[in-house]
TIPA-287745 format. One record per residue: residue in three letters; residue number from 1; x, y, z of N, C-alpha, C in turn. Coordinates in nm, 2 decimals, padded with zeros to 4 digits. Each point is the difference from the previous one (the first is absolute). Layout:
<atoms>
<atom 'ALA', NUM, <X, Y, Z>, <X, Y, Z>, <X, Y, Z>>
...
</atoms>
This chain:
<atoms>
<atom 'UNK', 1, <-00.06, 15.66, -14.28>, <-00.13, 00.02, -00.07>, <-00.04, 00.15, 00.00>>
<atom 'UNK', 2, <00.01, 00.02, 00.10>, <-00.01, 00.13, 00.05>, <00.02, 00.12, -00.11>>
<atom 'UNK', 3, <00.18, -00.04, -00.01>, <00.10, 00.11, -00.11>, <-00.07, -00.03, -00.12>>
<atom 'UNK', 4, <-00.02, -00.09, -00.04>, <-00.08, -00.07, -00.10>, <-00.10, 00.13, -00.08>>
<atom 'UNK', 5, <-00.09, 00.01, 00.07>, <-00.15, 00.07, 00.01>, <00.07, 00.16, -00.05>>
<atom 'UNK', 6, <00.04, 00.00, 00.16>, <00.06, 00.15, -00.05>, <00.09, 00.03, -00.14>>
<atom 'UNK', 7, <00.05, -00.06, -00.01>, <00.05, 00.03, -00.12>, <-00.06, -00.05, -00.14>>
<atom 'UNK', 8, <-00.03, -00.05, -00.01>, <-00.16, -00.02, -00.12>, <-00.10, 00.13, 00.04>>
<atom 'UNK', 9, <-00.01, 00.03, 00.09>, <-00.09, 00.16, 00.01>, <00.10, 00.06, -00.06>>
<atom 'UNK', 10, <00.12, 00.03, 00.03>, <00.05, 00.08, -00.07>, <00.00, 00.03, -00.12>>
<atom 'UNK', 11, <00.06, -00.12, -00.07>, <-00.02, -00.04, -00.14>, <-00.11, 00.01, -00.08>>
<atom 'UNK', 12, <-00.12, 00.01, 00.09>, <-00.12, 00.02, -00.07>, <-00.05, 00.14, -00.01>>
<atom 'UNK', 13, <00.06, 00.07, 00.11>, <-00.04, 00.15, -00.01>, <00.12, 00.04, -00.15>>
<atom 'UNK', 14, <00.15, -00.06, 00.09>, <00.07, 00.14, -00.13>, <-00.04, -00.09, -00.14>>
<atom 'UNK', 15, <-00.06, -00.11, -00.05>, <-00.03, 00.00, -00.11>, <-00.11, 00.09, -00.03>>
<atom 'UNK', 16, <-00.08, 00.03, 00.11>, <-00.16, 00.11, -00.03>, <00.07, 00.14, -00.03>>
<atom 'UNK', 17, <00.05, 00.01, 00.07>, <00.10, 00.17, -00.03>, <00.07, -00.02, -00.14>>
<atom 'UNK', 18, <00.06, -00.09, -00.05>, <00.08, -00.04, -00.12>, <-00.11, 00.03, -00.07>>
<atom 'UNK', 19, <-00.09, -00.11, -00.01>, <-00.10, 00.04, -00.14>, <-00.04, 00.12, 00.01>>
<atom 'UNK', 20, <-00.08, 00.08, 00.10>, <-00.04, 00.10, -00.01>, <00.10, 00.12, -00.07>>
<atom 'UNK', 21, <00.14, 00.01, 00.04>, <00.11, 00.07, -00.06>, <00.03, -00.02, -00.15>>
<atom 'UNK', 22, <00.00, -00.12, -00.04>, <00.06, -00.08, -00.12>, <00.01, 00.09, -00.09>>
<atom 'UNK', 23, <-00.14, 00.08, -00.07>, <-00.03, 00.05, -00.09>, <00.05, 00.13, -00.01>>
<atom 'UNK', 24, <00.01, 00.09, 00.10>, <00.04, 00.12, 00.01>, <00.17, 00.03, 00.04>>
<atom 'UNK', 25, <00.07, -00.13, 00.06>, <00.12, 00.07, 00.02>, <00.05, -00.21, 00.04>>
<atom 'UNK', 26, <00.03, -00.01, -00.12>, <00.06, -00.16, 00.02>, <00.14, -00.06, 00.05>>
<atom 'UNK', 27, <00.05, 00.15, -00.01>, <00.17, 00.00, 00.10>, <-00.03, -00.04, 00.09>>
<atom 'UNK', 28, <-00.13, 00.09, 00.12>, <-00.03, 00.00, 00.10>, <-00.02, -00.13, 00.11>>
<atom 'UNK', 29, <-00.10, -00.05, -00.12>, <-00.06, -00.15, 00.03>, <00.09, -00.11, -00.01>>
<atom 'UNK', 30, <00.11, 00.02, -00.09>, <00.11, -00.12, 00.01>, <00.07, 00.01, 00.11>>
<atom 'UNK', 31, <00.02, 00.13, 00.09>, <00.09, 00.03, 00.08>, <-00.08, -00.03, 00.09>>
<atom 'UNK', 32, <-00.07, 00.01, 00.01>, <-00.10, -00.06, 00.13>, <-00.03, -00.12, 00.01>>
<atom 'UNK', 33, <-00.03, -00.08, -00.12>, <00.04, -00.16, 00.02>, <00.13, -00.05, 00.02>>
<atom 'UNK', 34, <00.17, 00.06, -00.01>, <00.04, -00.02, -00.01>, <00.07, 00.04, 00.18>>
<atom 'UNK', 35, <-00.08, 00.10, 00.07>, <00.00, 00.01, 00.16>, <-00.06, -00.09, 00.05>>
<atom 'UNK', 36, <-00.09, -00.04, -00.04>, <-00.11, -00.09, 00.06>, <00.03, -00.15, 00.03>>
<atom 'UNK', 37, <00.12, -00.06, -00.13>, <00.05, -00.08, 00.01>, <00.12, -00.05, 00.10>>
<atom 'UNK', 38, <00.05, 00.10, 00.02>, <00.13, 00.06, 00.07>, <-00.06, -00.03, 00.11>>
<atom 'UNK', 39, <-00.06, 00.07, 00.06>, <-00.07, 00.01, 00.13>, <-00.07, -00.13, -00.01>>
<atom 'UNK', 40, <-00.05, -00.06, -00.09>, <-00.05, -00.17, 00.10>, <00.14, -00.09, 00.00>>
<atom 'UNK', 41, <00.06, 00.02, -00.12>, <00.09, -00.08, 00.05>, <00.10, 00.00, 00.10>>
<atom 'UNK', 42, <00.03, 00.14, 00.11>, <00.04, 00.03, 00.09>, <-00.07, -00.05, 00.08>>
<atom 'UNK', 43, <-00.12, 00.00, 00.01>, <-00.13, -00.04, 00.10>, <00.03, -00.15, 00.05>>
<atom 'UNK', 44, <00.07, -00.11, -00.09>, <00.00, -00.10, 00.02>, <00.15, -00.03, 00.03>>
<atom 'UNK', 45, <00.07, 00.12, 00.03>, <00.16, -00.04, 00.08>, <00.00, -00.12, 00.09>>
<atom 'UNK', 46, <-00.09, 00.00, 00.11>, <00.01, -00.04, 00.11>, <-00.07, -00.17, 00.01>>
<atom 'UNK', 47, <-00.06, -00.01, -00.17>, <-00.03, -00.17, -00.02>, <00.11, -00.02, -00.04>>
<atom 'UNK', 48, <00.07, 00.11, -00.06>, <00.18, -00.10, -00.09>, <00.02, 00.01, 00.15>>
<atom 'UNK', 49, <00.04, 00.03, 00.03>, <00.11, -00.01, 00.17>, <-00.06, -00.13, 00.05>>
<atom 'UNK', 50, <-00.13, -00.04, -00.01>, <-00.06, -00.09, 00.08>, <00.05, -00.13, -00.12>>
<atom 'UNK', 51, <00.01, -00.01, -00.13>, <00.01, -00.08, -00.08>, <00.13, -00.04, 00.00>>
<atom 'UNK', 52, <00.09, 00.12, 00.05>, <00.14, -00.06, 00.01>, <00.03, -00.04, 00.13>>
<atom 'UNK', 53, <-00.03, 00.00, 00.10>, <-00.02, -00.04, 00.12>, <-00.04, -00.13, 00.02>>
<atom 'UNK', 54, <-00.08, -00.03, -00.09>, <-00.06, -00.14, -00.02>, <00.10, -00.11, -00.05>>
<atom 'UNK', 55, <00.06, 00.07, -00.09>, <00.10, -00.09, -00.08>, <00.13, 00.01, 00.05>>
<atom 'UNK', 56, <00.02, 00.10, 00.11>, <00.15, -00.07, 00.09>, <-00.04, -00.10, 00.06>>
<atom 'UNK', 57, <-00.15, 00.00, 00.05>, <-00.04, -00.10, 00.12>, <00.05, -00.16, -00.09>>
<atom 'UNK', 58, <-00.05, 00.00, -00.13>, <00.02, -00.12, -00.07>, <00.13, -00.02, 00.01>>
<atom 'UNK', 59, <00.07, 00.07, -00.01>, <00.18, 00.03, -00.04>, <00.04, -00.08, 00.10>>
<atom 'UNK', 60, <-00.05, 00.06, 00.14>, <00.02, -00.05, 00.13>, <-00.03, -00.15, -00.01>>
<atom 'UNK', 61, <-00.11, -00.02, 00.01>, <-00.02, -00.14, -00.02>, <00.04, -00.11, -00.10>>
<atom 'UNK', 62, <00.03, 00.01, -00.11>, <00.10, -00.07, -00.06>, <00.09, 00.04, -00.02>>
<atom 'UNK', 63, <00.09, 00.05, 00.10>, <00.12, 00.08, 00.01>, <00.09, 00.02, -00.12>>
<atom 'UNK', 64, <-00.09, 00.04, -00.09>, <00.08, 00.06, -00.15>, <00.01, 00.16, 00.03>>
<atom 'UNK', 65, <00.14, 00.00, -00.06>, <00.04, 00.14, -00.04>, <-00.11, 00.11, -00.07>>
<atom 'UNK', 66, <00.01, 00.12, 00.01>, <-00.04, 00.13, -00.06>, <00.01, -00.02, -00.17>>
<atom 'UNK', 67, <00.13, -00.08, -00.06>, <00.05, -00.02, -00.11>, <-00.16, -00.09, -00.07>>
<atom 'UNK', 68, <-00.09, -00.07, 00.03>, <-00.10, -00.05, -00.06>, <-00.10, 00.10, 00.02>>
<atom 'UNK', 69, <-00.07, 00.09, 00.08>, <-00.12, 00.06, 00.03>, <00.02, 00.14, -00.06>>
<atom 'UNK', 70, <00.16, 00.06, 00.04>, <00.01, 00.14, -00.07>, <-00.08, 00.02, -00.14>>
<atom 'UNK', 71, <00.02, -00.10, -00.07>, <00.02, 00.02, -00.16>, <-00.16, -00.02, -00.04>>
<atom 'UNK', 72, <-00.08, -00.08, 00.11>, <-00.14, -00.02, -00.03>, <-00.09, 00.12, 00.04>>
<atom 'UNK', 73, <00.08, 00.07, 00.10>, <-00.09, 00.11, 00.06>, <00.01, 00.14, -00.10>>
<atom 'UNK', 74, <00.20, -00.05, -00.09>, <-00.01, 00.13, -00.08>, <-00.09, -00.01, -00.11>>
<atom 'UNK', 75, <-00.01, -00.13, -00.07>, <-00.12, -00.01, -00.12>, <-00.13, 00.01, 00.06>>
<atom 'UNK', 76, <-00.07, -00.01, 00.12>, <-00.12, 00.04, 00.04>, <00.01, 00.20, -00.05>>
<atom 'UNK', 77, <00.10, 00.01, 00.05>, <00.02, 00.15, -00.01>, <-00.01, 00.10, -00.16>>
<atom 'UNK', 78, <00.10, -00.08, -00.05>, <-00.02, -00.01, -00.15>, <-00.11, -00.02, -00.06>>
<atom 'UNK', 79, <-00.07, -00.10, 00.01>, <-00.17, -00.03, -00.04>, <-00.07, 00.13, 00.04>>
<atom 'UNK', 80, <-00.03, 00.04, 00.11>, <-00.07, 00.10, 00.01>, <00.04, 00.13, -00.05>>
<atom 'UNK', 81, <00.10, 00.06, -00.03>, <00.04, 00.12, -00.01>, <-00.02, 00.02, -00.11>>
<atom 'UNK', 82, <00.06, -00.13, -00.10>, <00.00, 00.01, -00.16>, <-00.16, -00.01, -00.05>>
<atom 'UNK', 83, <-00.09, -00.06, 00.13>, <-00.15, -00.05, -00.08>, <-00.06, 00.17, 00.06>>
<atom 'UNK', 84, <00.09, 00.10, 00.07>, <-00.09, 00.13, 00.04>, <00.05, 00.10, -00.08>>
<atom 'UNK', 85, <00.17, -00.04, -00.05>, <-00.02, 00.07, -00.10>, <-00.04, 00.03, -00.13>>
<atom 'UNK', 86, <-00.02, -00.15, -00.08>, <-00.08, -00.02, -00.09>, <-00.08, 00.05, 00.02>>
<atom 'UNK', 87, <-00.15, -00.02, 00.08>, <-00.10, 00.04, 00.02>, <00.01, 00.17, 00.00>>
<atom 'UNK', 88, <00.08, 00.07, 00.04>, <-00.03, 00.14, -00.01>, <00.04, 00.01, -00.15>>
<atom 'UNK', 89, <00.08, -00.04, -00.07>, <00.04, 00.05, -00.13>, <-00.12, -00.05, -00.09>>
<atom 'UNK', 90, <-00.05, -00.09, 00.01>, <-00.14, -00.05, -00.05>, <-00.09, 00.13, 00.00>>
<atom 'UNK', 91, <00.00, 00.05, 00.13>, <-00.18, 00.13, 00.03>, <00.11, 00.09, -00.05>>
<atom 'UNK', 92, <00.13, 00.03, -00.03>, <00.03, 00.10, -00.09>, <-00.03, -00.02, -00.18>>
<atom 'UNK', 93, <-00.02, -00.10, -00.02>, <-00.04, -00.05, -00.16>, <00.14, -00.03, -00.07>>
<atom 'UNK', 94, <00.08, -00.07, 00.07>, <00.15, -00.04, -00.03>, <00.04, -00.17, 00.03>>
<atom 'UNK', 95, <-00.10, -00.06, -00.09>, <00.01, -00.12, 00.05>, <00.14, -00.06, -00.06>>
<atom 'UNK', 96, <00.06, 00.02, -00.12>, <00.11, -00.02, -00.06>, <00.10, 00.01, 00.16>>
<atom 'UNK', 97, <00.00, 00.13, 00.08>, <00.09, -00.02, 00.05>, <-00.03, -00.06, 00.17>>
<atom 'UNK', 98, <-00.15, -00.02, 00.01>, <-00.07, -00.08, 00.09>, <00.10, -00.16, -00.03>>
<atom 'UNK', 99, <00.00, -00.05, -00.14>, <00.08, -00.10, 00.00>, <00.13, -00.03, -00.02>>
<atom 'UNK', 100, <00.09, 00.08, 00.02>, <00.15, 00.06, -00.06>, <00.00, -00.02, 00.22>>
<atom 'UNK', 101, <-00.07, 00.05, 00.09>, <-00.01, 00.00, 00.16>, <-00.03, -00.15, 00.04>>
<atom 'UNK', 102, <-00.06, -00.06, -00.05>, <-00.09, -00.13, 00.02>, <00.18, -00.09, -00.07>>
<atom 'UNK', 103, <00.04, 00.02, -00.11>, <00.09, -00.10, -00.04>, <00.12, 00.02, 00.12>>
<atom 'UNK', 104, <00.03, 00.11, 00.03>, <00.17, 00.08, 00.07>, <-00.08, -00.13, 00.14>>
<atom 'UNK', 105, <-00.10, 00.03, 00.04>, <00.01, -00.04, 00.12>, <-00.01, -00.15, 00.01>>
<atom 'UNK', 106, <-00.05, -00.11, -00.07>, <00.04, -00.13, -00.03>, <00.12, 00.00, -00.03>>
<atom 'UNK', 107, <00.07, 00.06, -00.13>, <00.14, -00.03, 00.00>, <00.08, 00.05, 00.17>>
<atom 'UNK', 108, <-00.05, 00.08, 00.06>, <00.08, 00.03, 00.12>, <00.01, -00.14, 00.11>>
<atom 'UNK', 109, <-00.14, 00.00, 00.01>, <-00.06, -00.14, 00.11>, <00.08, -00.15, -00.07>>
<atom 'UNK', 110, <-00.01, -00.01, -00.13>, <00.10, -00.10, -00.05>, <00.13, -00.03, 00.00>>
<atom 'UNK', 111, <00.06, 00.16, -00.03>, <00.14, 00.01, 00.06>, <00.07, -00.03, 00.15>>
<atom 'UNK', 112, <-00.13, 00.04, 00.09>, <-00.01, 00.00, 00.14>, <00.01, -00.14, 00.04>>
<atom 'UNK', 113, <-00.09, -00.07, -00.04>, <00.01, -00.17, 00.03>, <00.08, -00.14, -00.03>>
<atom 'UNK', 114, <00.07, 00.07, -00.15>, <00.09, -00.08, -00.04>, <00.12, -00.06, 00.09>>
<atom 'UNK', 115, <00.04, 00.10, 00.08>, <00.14, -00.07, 00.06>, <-00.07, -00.16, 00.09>>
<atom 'UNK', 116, <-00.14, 00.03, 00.04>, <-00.06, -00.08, 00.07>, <-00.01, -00.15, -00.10>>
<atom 'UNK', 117, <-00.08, 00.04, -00.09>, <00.00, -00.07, -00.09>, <00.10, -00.11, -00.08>>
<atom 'UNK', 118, <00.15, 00.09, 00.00>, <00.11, -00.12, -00.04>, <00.07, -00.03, 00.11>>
<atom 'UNK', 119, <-00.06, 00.06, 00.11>, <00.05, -00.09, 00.15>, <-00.10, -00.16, 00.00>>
<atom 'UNK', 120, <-00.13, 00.02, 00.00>, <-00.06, -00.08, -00.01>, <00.03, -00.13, -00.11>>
<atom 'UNK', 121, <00.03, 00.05, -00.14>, <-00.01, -00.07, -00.14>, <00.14, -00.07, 00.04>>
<atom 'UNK', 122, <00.12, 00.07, 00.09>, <00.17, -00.10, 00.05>, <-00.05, -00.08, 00.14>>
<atom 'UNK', 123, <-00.08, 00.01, 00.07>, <-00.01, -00.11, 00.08>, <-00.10, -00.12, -00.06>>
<atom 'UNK', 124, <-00.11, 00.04, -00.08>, <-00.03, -00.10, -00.02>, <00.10, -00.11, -00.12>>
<atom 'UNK', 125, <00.07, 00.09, -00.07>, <00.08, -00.07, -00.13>, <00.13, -00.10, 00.12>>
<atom 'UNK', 126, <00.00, 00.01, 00.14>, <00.09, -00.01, 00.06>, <-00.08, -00.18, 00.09>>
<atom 'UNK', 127, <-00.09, 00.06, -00.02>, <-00.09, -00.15, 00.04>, <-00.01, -00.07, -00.12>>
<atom 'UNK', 128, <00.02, 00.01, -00.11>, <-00.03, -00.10, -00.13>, <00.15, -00.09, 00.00>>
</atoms>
């Protein structure tokens, strides 16, 4: 909760510094939302550490392999990176390629899950 706060302060000052820049030097302000971002999502290393920690524990407990969790924790990973890069290409006025970022990273997360997927679709065709 804590990291939470602090970093929403953050976010709320470097958006006050962005707008106040915007008009006079817009390089500046993108580059600073685009530090600002960087730096919270570094800020939250240590919930991913705790989020994948969580999910060996499950691993542990229903003693499944790495081979089911890896691929969920890489599309958690994919989801965010593709929804922060979009969003910067967006406050650059590039939404065309905001969505050209938004498609690569579903097709990536889709590509990612399939082997799971026709693992899944041959055991159950294997119970019919």
């Amino acid at each position: 909760m804590e990291l939470l706060i602090k970093c929403v302060s953050v976010a709320v000052f470097s958006v006050i510094v962005i707008l106040l820049l915007r008009k006079r030097n817009p390089e500046l302000s993108f580059a600073i939302g685009a530090v600002s971002t960087a730096v919270l999502l570094l800020a939250f290393g240590t919930v991913v550490q705790e989020l994948i920690a969580s999910v060996k524990e499950i691993q542990r407990i229903f003693q499944s392999s790495a081979v089911h969790a890896r691929p969920i924790l890489k599309c958690l990973g994919i989801a965010f990176i593709s929804k922060f890069g979009a969003d910067l290409c967006r406050d650059a006025s590039q939404s065309a390629l905001a969505s050209a970022v938004e498609t690569a990273g579903t097709l990536c997360a889709a590509a990612l899950v399939m082997p799971m997927i026709l693992s899944l679709m041959t055991t159950i065709g294997g119970l019919l």
